[in-house]
N, C-alpha and C positions, 0 to 999 in steps of 0.2 A: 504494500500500500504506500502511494505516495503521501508524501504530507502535504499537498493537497488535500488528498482524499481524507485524511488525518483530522486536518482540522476542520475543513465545511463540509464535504460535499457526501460522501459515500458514507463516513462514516457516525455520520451526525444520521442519516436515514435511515441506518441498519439500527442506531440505538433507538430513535425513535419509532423505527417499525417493532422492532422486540417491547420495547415500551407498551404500546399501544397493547399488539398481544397479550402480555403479563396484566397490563389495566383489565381488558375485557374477560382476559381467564381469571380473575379476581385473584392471581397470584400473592398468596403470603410475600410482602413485601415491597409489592410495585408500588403501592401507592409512594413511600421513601423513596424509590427511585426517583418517581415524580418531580417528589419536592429536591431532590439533589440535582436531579438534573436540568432544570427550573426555576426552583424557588428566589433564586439571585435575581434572575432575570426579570422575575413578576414582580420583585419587591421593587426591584431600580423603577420599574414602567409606575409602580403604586407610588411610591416615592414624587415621582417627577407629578401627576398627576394627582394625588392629594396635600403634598405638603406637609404632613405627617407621619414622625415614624408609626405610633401606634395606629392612625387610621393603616399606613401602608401595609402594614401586619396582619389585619383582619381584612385586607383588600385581599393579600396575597394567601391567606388560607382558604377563604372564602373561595378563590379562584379554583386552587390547587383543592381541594374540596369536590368544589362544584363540576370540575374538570375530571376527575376519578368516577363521579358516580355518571358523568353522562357519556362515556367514551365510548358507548356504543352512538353514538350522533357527529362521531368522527367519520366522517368518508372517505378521507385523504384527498380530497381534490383539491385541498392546500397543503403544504409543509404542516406538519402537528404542531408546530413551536407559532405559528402562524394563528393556528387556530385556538389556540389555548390560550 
């Protein structure tokens, strides 16, 4: 694998296809993936967009939450990180 492939492209899609899988098979544990694989990223967008650490926190569970229980409403017809 190139690092290309490393850091955007290929292998950012194989963790979020297995992701996705693990979410829907209700996998012991995907939901933690979620938030590690994630959670940075939903807090910066909460952050930039409420102003608040503590609102950003309860933006970002909320999400990462709400995101675990509906991942069968995932179709892939965008990048998962897109749609989450």
């Amino acid at each position: 694998m190139t690092s290309y492939e490393e850091r955007g492209g290929l292998a950012v899609a194989d963790r979020d296809a297995t992701l996705v899988a693990q979410l829907r098979g209700r996998v012991d544990g995907a939901a933690e993936e979620l938030v590690g694989a994630y959670g940075d990223r939903v807090y910066r967008l909460a952050i930039r967009i409420t102003g608040s650490p503590s609102d950003a926190e309860e933006v970002t569970q909320d999400a990462l939450w709400t995101a675990s229980r509906k991942i069968d409403s995932f179709r892939g017809a965008a990048a998962f990180g897109s749609w989450l």
